[in-house]
C-alpha positions as CSV (number, residue, x, y, z in Angstrom):
1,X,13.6,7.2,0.5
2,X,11.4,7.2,-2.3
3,X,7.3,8.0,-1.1
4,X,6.6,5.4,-3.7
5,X,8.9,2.8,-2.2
6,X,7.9,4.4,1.4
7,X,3.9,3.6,0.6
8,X,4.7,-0.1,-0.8
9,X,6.1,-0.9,2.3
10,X,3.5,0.6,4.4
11,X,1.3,-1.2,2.1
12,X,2.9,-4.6,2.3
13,X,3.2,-4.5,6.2
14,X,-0.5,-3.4,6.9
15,X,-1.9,-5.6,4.4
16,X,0.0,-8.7,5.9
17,X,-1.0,-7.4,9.4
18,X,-4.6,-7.9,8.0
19,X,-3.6,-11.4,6.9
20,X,-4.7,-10.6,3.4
21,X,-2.9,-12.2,0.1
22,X,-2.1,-9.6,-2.6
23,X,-5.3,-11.2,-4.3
24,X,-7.2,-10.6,-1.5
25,X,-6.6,-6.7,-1.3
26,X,-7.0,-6.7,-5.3
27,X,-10.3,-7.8,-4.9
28,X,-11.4,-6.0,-2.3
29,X,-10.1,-2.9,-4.1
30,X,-11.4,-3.9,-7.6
31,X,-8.0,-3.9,-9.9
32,X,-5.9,-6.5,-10.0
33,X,-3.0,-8.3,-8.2
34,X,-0.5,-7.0,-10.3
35,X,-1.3,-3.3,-9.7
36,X,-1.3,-4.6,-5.9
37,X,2.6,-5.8,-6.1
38,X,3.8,-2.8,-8.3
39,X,2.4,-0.6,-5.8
40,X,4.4,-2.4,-3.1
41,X,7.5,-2.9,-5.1
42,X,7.1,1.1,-5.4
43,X,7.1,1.0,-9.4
44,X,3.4,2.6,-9.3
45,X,2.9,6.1,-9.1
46,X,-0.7,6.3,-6.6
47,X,-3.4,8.4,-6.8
48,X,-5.0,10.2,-3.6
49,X,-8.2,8.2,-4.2
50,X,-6.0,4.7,-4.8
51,X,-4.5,6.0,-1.4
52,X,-7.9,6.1,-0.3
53,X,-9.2,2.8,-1.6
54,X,-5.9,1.3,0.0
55,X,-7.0,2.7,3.3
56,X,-10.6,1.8,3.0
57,X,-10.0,-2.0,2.0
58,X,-7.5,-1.9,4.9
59,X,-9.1,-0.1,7.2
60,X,-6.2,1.8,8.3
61,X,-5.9,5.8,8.2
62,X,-4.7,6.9,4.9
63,X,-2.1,8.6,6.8
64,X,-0.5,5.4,7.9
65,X,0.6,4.6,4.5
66,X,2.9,7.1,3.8
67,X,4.6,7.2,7.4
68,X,8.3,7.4,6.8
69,X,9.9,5.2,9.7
70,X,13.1,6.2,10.4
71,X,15.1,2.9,9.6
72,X,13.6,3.9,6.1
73,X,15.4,7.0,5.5
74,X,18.7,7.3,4.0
């Protein structure tokens, strides 16, 4: 799979284990929603410090986010 599509899922799941709206996140990350859902749709290409500011404004390890679960791969 695709890291990109690998991260927006990551992304999706931990920021609706959080309970936070794509909004939300956007805010607390300073851009806005729209970046949000391209980066979970996988059309966005991240930076290490977006990684970063993902993981801060989720509070999960940066790490997390690009975990490849096996029912991912192809």
């Amino acid at each position: 799979m695709d890291i990109r599509h690998t991260f927006g899922n990551n992304l999706k799941h931990y920021r609706m284990q959080a309970n936070m709206s794509q909004a939300a996140l956007a805010v607390k990350m300073g851009v806005d929603r729209a970046h949000v859902s391209a980066m979970e749709r996988g059309q966005q290409n991240v930076t290490i410090v977006t990684l970063w500011h993902v993981a801060q404004a989720l509070e999960v390890r940066p790490d997390l986010l690009l975990k490849e679960d096996k029912q991912d791969t192809i």
